[in-house]
C-alpha positions, -999 to +999 in steps of 0.1 A: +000+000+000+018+028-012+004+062-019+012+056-058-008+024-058-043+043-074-021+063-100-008+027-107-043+009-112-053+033-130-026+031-156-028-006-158-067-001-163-064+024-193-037+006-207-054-027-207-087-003-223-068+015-249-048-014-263-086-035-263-097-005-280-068+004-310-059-032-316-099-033-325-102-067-302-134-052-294-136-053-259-123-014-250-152-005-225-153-042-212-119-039-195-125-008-180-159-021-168-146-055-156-120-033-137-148-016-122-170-041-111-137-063-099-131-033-074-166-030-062-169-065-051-137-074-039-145-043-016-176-059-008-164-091-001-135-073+021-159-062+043-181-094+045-155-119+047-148-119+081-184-124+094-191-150+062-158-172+072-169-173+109-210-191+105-207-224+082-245-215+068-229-182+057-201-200+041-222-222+023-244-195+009-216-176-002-204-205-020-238-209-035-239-173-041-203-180-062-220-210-081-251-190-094-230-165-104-204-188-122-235-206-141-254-171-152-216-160-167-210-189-183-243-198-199-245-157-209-215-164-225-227-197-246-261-183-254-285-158-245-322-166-231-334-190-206-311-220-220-284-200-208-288-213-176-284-247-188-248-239-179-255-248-145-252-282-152-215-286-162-205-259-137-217-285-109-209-318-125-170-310-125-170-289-091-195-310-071-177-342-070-138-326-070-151-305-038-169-332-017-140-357-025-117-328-010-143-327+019-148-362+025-110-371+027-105-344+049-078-332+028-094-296+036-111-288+066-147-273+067-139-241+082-155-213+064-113-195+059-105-228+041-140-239+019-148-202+008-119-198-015-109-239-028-144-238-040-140-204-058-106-219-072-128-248-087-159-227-096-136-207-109-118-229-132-152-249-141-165-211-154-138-208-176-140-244-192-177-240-196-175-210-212-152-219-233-161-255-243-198-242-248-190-212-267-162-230-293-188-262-294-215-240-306-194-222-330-181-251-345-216-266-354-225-234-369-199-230-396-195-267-401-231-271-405-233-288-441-207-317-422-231-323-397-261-324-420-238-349-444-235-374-414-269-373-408-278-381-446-251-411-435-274-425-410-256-407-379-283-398-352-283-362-347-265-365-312-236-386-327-234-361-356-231-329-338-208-347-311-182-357-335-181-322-347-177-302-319-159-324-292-124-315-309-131-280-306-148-280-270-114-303-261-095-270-268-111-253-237-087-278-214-053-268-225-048-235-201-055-257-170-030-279-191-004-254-196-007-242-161-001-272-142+028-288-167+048-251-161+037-244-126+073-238-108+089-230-139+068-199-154+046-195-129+043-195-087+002-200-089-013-176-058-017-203-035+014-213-033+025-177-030-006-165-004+007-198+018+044-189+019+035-155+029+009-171+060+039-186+075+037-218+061+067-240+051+079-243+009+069-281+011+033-275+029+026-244+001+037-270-025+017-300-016-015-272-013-008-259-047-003-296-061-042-303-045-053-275-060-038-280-094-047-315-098-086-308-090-090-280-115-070-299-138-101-329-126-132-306-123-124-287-157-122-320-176-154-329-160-169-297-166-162-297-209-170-332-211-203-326-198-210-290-217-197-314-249-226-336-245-253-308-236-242-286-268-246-319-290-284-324-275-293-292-283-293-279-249-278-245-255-294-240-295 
């Protein structure tokens, strides 16, 4: 905290807005309002977090309150209307199961400090890949209509048609949780690694945290695009 730290955010902000803006990626006004809205709730969450991480109902309806909002971004994303929300669906297929697994092994506790941000590490990450998958899978049937309608006219059912079109480009939506655990150590130090270093906690306890953490985005994504594969080939989110 330093009394330059606003002039600095504010630089990085326009920067990240004006180079949006002239390199015509069309997303100018997004960064800046993405910047905004990041601010606003972190402050929010700054004030709340110390009463949510105390009651394990508020815990848990924060982390509802995360997975609602991870599903309505994500299935905005894909499509617009009410089968956006069909993006629920993928979102809690690949996080439900890594998180209660996490639970149930007591490899993290059930304090509200420790389940409040794993599960916005995996909600996170199953966003992402949902998004992604959903958004490239629908793309791909679109411009590669006439292929799908030729495998029907071969006697394909209309699932197995559109599946075999879009799976290869839904895949795609895996390889940053790919990249990021193959060069964790070696491009990156991921923040939990970092935010357990600076707790106090020894190298070999931050790495075998990061190493959990890695391994179930690396498991809930996977989950997540496999299921938003499937949906997008029955139609779900067309």
């Amino acid at each position: 905290m330093t009394p330059l730290l606003p002039v600095v955010l504010i630089a990085l902000v326009v920067t990240g807005a004006l180079a949006a803006r002239l390199g015509r990626l069309g997303h100018g006004r997004a960064v800046l309002t993405a910047c905004l809205r990041a601010a606003a709730q972190l402050g929010a969450v700054s004030v709340l977090i110390a009463w949510v991480v105390a009651s394990f109902t508020a815990a848990a309806g924060f982390v509802a309150l995360m997975y609602g909002v991870a599903a309505f971004t994500a299935g905005r994303r894909i499509t617009r209307g009410r089968k956006a929300w069909w993006a629920a669906v993928p979102i809690a297929a690949g996080a439900a199961p890594v998180l209660s697994m996490l639970a149930a092994s007591g490899t993290i506790s059930m304090d509200g400090i420790v389940v409040i941000p794993i599960a916005g590490i995996v909600l996170g990450g199953c966003l992402t890949a949902t998004s992604l998958a959903g958004r490239r899978a629908v793309e791909e049937l679109v411009q590669r209509r006439g292929e799908v309608e030729a495998a029907l006219a071969l006697g394909f059912l209309p699932r197995e048609a559109a599946v075999e079109i879009c799976r290869p480009a839904a895949a795609q939506a895996l390889l940053p949780a790919l990249d990021q655990t193959r060069t964790v150590g070696l491009v990156t130090l991921p923040g939990a690694f970092v935010g357990m270093l600076l707790g106090g906690a020894s190298p070999v306890q931050a790495g075998v945290v990061q190493l959990v953490v890695l391994v179930a985005l690396l498991a809930a994504e996977a989950v997540a695009i496999l299921v938003t594969t499937e949906m997008v080939a029955r139609g779900c989110f067309t």
